[in-house]
TIVO-2410 file (N, C-alpha, C; in nm, 3 decimals):
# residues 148
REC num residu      c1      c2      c3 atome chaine
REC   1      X   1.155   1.991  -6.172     N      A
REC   1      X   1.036   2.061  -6.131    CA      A
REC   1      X   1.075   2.158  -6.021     C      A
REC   2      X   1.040   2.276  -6.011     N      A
REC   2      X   1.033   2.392  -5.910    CA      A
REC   2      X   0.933   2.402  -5.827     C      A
REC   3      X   0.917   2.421  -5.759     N      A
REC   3      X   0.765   2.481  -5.628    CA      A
REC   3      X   0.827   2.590  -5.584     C      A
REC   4      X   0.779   2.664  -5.556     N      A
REC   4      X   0.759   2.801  -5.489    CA      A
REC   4      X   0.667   2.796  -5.363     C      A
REC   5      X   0.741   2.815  -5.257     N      A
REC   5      X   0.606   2.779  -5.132    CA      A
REC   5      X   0.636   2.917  -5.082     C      A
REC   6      X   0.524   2.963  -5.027     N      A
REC   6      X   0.508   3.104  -4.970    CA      A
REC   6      X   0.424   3.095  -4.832     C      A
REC   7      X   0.409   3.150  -4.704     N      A
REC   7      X   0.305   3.160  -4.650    CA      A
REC   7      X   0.302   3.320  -4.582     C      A
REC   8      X   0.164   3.338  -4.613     N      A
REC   8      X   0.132   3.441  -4.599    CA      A
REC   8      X   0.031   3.515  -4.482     C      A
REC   9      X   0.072   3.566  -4.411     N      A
REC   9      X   0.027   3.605  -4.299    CA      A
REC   9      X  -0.134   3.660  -4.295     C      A
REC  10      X  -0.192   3.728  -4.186     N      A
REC  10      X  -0.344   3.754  -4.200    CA      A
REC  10      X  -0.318   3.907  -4.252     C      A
REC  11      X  -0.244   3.976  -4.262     N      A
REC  11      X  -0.237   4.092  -4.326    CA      A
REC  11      X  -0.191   4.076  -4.467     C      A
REC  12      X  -0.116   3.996  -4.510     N      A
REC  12      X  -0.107   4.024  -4.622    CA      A
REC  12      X   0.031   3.961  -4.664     C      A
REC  13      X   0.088   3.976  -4.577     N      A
REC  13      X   0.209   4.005  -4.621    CA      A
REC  13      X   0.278   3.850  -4.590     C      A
REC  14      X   0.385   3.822  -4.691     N      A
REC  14      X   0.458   3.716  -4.720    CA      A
REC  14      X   0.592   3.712  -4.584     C      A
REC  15      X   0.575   3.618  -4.517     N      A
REC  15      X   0.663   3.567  -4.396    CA      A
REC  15      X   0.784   3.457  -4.502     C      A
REC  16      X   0.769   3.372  -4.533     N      A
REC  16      X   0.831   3.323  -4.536    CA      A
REC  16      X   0.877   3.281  -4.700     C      A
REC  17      X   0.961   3.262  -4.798     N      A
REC  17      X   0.961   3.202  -4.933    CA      A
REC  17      X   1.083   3.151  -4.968     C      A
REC  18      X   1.051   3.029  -5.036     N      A
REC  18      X   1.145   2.941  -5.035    CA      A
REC  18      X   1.128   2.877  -5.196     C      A
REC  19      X   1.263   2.821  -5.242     N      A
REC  19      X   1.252   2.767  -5.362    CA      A
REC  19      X   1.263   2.579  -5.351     C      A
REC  20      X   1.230   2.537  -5.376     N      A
REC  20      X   1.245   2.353  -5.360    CA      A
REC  20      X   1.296   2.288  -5.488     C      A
REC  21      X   1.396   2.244  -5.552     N      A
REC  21      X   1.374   2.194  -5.643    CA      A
REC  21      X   1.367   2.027  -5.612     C      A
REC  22      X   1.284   1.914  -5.708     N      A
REC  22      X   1.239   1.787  -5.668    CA      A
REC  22      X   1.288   1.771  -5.766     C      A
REC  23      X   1.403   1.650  -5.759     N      A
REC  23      X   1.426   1.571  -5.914    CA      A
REC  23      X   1.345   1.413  -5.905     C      A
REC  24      X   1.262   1.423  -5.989     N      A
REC  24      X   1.202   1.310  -5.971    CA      A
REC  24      X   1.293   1.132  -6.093     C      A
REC  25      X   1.344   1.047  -5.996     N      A
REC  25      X   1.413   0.965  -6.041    CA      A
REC  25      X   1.348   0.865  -6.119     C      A
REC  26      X   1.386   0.795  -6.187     N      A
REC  26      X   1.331   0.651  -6.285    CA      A
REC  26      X   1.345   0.547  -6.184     C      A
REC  27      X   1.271   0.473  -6.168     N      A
REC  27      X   1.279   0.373  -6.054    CA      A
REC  27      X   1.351   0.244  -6.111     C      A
REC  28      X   1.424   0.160  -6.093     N      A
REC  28      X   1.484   0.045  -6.165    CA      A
REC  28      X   1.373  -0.072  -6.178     C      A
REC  29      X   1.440  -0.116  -6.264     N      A
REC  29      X   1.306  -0.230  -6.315    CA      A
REC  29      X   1.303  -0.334  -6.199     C      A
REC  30      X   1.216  -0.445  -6.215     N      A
REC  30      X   1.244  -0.557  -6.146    CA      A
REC  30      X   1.262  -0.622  -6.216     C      A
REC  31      X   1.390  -0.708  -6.217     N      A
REC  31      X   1.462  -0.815  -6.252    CA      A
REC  31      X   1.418  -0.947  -6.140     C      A
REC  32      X   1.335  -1.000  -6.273     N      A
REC  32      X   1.298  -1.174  -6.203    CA      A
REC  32      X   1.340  -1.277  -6.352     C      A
REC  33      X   1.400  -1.404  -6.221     N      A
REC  33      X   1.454  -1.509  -6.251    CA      A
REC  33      X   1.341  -1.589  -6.269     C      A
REC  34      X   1.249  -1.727  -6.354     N      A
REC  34      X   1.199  -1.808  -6.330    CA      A
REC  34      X   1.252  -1.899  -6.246     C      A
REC  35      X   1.269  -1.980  -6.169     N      A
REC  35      X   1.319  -2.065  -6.119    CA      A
REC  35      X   1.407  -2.114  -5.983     C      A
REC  36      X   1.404  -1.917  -5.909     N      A
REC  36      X   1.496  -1.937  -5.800    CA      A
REC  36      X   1.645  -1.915  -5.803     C      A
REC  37      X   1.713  -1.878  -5.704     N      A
REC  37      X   1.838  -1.865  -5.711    CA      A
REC  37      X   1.943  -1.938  -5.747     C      A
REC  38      X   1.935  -2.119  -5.791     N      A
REC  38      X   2.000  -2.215  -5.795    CA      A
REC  38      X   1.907  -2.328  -5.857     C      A
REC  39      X   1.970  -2.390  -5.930     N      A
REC  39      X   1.885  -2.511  -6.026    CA      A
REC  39      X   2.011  -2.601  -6.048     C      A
REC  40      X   1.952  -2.733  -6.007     N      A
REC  40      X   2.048  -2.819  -6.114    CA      A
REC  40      X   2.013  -2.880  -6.219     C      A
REC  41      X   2.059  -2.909  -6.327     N      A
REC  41      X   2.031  -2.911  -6.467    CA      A
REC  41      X   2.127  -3.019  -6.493     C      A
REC  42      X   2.067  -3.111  -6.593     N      A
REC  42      X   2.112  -3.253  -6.646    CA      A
REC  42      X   2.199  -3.167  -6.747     C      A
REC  43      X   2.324  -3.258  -6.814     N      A
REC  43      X   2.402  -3.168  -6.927    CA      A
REC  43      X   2.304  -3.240  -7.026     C      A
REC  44      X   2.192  -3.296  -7.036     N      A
REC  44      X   2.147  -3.396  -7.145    CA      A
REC  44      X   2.013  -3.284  -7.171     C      A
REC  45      X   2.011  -3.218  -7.125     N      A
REC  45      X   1.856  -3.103  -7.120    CA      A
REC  45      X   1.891  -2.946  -7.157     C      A
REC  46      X   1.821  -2.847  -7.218     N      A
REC  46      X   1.860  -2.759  -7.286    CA      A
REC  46      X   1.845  -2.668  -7.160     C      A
REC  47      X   1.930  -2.592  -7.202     N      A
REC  47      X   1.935  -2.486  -7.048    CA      A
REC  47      X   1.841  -2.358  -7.078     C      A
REC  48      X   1.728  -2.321  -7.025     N      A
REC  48      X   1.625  -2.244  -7.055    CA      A
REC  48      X   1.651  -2.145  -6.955     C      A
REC  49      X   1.692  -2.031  -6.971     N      A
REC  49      X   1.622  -1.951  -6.877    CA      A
REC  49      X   1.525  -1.828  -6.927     C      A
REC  50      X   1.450  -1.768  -6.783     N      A
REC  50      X   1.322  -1.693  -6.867    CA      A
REC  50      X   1.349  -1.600  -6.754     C      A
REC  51      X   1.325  -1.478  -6.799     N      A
REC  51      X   1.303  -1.316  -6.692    CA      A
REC  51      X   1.222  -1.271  -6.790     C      A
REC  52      X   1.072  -1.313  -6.842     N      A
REC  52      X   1.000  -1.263  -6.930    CA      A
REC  52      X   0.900  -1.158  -6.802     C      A
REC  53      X   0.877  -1.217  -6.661     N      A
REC  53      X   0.817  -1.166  -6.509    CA      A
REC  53      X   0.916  -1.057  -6.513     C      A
REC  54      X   1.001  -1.018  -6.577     N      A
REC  54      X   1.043  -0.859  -6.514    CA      A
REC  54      X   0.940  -0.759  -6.591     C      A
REC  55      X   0.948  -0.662  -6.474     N      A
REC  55      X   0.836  -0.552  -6.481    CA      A
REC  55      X   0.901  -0.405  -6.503     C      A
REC  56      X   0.913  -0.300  -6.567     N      A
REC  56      X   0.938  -0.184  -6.537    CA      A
REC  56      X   0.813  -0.098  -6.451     C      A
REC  57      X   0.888  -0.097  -6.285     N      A
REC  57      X   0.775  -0.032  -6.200    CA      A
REC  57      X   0.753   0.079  -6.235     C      A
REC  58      X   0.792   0.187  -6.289     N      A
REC  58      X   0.706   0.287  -6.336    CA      A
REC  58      X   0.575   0.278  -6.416     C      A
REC  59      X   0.615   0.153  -6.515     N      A
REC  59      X   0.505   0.206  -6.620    CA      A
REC  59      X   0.466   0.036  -6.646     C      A
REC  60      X   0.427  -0.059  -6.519     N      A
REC  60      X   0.394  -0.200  -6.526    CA      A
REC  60      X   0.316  -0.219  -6.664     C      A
REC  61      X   0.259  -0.130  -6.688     N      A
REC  61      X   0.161  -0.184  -6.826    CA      A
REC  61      X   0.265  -0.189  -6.980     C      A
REC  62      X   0.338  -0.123  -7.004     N      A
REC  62      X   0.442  -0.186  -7.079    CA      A
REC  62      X   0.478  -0.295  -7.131     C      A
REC  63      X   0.432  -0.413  -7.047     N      A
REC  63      X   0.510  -0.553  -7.030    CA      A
REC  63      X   0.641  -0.574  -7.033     C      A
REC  64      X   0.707  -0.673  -7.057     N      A
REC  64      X   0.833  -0.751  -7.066    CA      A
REC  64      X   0.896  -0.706  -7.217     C      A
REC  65      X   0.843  -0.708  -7.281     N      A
REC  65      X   0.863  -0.659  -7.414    CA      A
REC  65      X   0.917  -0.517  -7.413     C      A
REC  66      X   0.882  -0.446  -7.350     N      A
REC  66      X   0.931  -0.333  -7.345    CA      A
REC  66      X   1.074  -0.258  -7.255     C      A
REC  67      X   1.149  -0.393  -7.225     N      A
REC  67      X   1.268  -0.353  -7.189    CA      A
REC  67      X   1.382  -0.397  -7.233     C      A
REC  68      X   1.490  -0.374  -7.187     N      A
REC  68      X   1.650  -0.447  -7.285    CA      A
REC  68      X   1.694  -0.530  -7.185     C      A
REC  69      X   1.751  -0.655  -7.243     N      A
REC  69      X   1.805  -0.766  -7.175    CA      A
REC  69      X   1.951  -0.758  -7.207     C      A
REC  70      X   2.079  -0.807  -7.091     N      A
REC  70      X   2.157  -0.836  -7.160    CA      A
REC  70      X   2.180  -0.958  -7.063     C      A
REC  71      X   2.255  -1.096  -7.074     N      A
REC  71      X   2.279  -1.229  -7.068    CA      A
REC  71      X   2.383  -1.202  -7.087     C      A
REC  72      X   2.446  -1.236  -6.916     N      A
REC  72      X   2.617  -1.274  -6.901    CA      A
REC  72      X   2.609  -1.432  -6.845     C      A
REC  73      X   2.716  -1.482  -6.842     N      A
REC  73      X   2.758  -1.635  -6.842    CA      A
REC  73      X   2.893  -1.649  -6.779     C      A
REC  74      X   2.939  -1.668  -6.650     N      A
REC  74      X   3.038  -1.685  -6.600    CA      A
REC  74      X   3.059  -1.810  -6.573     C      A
REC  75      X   3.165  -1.906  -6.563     N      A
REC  75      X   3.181  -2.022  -6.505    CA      A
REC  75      X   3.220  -1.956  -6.292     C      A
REC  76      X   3.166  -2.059  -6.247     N      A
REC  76      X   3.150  -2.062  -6.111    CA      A
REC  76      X   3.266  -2.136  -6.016     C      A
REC  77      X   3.268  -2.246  -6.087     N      A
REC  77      X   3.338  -2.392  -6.022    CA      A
REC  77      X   3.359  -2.480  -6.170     C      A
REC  78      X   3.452  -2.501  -6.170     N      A
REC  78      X   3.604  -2.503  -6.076    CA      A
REC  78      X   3.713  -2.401  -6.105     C      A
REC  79      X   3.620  -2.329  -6.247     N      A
REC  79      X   3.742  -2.209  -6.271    CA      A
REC  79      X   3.646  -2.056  -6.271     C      A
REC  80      X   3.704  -2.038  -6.147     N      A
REC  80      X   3.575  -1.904  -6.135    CA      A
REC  80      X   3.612  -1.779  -6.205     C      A
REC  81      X   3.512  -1.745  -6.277     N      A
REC  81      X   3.551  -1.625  -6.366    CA      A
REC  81      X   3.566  -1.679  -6.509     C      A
REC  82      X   3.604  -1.775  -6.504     N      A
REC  82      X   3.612  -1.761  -6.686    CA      A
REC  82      X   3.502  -1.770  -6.772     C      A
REC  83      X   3.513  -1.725  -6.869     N      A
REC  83      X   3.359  -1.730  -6.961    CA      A
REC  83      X   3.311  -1.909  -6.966     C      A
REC  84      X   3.125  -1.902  -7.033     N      A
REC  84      X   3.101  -1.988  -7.027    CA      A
REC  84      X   3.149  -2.046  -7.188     C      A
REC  85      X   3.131  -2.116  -7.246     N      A
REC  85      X   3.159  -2.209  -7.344    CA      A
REC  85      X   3.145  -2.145  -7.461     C      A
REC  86      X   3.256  -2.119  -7.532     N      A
REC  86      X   3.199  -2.020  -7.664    CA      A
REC  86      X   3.110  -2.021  -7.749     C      A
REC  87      X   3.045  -1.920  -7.814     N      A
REC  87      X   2.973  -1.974  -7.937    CA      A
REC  87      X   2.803  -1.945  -7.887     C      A
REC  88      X   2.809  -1.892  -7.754     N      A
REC  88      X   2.665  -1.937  -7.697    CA      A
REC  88      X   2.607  -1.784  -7.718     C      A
REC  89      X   2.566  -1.787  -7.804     N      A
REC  89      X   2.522  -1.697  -7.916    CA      A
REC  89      X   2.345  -1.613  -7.824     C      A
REC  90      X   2.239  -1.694  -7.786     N      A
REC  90      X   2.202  -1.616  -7.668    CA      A
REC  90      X   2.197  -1.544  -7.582     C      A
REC  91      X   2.325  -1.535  -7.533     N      A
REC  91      X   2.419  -1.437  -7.428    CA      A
REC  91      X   2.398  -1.305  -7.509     C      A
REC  92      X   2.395  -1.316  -7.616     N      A
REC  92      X   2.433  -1.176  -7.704    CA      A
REC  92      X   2.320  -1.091  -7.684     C      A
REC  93      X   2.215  -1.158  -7.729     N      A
REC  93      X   2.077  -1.093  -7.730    CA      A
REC  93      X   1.987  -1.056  -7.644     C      A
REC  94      X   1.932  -0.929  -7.668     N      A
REC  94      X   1.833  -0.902  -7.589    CA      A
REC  94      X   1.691  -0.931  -7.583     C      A
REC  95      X   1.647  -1.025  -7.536     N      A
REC  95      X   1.526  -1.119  -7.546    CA      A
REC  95      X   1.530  -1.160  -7.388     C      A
REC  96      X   1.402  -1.147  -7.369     N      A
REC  96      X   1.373  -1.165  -7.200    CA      A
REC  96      X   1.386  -1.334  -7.163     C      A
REC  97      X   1.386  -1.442  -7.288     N      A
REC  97      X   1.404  -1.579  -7.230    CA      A
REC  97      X   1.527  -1.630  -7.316     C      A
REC  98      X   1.646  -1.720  -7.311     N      A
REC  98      X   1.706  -1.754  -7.394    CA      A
REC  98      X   1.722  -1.938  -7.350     C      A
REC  99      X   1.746  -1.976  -7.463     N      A
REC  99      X   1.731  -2.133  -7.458    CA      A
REC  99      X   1.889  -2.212  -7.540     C      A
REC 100      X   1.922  -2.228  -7.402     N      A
REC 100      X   2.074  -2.355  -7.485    CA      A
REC 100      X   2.103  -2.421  -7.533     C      A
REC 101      X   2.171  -2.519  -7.646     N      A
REC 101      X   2.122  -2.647  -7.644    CA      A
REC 101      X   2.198  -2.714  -7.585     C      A
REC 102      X   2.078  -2.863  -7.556     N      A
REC 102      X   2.163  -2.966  -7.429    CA      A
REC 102      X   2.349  -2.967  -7.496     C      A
REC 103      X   2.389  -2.993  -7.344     N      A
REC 103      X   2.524  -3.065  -7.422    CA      A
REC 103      X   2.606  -2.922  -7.451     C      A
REC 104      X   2.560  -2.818  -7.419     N      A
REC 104      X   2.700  -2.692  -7.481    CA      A
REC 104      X   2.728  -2.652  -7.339     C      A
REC 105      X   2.715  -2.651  -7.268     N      A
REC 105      X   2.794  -2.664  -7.106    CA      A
REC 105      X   2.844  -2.742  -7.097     C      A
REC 106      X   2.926  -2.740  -7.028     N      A
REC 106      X   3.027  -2.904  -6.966    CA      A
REC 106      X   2.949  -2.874  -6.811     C      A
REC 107      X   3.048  -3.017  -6.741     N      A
REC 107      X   2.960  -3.022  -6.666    CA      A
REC 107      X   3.071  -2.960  -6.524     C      A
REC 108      X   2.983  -2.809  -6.500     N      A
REC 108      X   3.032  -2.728  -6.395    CA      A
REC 108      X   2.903  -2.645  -6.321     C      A
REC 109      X   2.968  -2.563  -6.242     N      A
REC 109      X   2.862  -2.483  -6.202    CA      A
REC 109      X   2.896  -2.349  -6.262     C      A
REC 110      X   2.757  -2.254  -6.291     N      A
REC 110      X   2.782  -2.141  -6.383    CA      A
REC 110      X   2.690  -2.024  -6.273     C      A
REC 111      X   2.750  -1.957  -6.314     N      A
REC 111      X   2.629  -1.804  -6.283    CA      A
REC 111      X   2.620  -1.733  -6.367     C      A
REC 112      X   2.460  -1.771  -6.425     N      A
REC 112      X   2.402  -1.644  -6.509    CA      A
REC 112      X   2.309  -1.568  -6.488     C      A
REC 113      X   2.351  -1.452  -6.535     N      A
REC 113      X   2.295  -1.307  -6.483    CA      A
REC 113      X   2.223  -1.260  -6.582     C      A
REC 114      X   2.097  -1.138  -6.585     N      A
REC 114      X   2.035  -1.077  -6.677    CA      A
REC 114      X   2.048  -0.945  -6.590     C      A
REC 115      X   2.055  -0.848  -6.680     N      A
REC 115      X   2.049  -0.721  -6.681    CA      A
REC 115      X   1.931  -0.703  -6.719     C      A
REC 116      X   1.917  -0.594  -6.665     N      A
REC 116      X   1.741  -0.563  -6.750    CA      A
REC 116      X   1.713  -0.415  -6.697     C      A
REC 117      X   1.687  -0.345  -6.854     N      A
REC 117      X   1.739  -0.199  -6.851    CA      A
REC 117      X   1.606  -0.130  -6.875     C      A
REC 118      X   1.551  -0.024  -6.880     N      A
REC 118      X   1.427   0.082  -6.945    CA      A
REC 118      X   1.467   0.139  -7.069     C      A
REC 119      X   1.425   0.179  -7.134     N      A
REC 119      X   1.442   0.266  -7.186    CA      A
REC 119      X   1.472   0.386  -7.142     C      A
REC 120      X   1.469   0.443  -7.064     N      A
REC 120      X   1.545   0.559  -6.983    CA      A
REC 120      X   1.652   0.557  -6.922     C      A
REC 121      X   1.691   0.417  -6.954     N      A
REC 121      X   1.836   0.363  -6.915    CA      A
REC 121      X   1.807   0.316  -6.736     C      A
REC 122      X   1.748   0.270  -6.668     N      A
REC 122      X   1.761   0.263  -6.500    CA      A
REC 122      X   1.773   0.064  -6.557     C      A
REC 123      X   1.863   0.060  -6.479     N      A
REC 123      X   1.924  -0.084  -6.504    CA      A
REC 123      X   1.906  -0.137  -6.354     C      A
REC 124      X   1.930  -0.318  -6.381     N      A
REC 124      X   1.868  -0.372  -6.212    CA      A
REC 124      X   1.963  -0.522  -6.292     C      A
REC 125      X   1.987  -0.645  -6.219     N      A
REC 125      X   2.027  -0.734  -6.288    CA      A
REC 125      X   1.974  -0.852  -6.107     C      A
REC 126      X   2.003  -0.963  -6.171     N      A
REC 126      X   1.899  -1.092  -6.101    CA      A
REC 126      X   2.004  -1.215  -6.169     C      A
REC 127      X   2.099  -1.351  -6.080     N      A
REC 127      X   2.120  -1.399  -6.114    CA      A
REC 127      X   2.079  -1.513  -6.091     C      A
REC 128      X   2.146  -1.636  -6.117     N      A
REC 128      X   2.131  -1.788  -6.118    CA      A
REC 128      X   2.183  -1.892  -6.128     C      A
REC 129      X   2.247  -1.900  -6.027     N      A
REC 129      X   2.323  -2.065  -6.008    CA      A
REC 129      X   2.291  -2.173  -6.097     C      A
REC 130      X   2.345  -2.245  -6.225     N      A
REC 130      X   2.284  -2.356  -6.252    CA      A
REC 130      X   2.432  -2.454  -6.265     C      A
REC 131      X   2.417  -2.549  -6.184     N      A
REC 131      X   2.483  -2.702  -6.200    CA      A
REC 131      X   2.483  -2.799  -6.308     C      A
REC 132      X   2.581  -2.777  -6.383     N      A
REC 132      X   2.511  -2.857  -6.475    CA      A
REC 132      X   2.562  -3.003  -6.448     C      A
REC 133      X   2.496  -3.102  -6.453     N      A
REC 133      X   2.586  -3.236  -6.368    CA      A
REC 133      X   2.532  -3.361  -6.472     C      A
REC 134      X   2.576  -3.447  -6.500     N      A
REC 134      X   2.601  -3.590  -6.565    CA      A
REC 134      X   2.465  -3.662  -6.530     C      A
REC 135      X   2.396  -3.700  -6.586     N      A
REC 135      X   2.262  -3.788  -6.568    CA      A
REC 135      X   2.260  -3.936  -6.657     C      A
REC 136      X   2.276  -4.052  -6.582     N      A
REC 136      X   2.322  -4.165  -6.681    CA      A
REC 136      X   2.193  -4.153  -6.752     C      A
REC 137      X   2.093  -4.208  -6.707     N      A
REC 137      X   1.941  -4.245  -6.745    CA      A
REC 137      X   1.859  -4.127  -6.692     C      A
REC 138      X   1.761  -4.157  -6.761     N      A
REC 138      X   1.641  -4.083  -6.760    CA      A
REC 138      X   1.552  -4.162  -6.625     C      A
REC 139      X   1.498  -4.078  -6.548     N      A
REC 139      X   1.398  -4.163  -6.421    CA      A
REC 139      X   1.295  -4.190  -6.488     C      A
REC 140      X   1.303  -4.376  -6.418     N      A
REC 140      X   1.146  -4.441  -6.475    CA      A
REC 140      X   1.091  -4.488  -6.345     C      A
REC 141      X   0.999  -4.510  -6.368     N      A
REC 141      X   0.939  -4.641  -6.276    CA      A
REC 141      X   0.901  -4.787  -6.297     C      A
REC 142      X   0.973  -4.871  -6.191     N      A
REC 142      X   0.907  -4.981  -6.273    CA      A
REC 142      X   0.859  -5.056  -6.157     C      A
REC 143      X   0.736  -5.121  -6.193     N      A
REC 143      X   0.668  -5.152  -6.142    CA      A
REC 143      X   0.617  -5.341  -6.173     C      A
REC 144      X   0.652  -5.441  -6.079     N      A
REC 144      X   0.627  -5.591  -6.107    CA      A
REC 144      X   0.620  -5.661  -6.028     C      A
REC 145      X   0.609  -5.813  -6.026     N      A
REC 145      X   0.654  -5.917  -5.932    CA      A
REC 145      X   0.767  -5.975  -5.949     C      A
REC 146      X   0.809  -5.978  -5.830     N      A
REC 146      X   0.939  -6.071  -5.848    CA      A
REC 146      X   0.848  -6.194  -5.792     C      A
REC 147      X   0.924  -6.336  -5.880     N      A
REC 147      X   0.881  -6.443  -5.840    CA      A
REC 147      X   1.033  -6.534  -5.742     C      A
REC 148      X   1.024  -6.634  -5.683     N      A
REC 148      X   1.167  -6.640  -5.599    CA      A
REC 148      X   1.178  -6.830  -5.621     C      A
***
């Protein structure tokens, strides 16, 4: 976009003119995590995550639907950097929630990340600590008398 600003004196005549050009930028989306920066997760439970809450601030009415996801998977601890567990076929796709099944992590800590792009391409990404750790039993309660 161009403007042309001029000001013009009480006679008539032009004092001052100037050219401006404004590039007006795409603002990056917001990239949201459900759940917080860190979760620990049973290896016996499917690993869910959701960034369906990301918004493209330009044009909020869009929804979630209307942007590109991409799902990276790093191992954290104890071997940092290496990919997470092959085969985890979610990672691939662009879908704002993806779901694991229990049991395809071992049990480490991971960081996974979402990208999350516009269609005009302005990219933003949001990650997430998850632990995945050994759970013998399931928590119950129990509730009785002991007699002695």
């Amino acid at each position: 976009m161009r403007v042309k600003v001029s000001l013009a004196g009480s006679n008539g005549h032009t004092y001052s003119l100037a050219n401006v050009v404004v590039n007006v930028l795409d603002s990056p989306p917001l990239a949201t995590l459900t759940g917080g920066s860190m979760r620990i997760v049973s290896q016996m439970q499917p690993l869910v995550m959701d960034a369906s809450r990301s918004v493209d601030v330009d044009f909020p009415e869009s929804g979630a639907d209307s942007l590109i996801y991409r799902w990276t998977c790093m191992e954290l601890s104890p071997s940092y950097g290496s990919p997470c567990a092959q085969g985890i076929v979610p990672f691939e796709k662009s879908q704002p929630s993806i779901d694991v099944a229990a049991g395809t992590l071992g049990l480490k800590n991971y960081t996974i990340t979402v990208f999350v792009s516009t269609a005009r391409g302005a990219t933003t990404s949001v990650s997430q600590v998850r632990s995945v750790q050994r759970v013998l039993f399931n928590s119950t309660s129990i509730t009785g008398l002991c007699s002695g």
